[in-house]
C-alpha positions as a printed Julia matrix, in Angstrom:
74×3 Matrix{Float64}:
 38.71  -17.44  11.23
 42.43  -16.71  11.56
 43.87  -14.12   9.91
 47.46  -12.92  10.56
 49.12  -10.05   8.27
 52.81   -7.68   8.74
 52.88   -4.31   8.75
 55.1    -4.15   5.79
 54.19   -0.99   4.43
 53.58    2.22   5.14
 51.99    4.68   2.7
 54.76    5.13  -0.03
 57.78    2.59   1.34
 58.11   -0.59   2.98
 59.04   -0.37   6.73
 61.65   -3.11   6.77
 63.83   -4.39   3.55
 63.41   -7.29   1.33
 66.56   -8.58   3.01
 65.13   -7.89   6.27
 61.93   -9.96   5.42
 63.91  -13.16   3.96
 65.9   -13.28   7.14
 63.26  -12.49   9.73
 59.59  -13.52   7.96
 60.22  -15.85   5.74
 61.38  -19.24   7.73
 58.02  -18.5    9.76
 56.24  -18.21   6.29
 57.72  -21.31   4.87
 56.67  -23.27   7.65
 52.77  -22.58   7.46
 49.96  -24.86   6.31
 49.43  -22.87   3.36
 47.45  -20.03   2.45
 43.25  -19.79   1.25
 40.63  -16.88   0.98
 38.14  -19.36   1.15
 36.79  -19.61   4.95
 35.34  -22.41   4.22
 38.82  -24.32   3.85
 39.98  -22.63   7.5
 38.96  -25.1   10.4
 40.19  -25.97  13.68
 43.35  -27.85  12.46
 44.45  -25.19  10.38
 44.13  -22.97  13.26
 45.97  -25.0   15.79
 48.66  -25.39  12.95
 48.78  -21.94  12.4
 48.94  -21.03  16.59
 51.83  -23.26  16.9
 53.8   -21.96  14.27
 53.39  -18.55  15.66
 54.34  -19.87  19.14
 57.26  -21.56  18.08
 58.7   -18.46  16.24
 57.8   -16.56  19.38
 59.45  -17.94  21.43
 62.93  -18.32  19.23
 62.35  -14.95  18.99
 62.81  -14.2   22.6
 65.75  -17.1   23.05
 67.73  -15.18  20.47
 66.73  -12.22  21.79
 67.91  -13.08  25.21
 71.32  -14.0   23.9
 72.08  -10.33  22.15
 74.3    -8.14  24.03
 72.36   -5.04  25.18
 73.97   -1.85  25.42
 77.01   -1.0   28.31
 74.92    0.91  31.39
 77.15    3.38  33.68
């Protein structure tokens, strides 16, 4: 069973805009298999789908990351 949620919320507010979330969650989201509450309908393939999206964004993640300038030090 795979499941994979944000921590969007907090008790009364959302931790990160709606902006935020189209720019940042929502290619990832686009690019997944789909979505079902029925475990029945999860199986390996999904799974490995589902891995290899979240390695992919990963690691763009960190190549963008990589390329943002950081602070001046001394």
């Amino acid at each position: 069973m795979v499941h994979l949620s944000e921590d969007m919320a907090y008790k009364q507010f959302p931790m990160i805009s709606p902006a935020m979330a189209r720019e940042f969650l929502l290619p990832s989201w686009r690019r997944g298999p789909g979505h079902t509450d029925h475990p029945g309908a999860a199986n390996a393939e999904f799974g490995l789908r589902l891995l290899e999206i979240m390695v992919d964004c990963t690691a763009q993640f960190f190549r963008d990351f990589s390329r943002t300038p950081g602070p001046a030090v001394g």
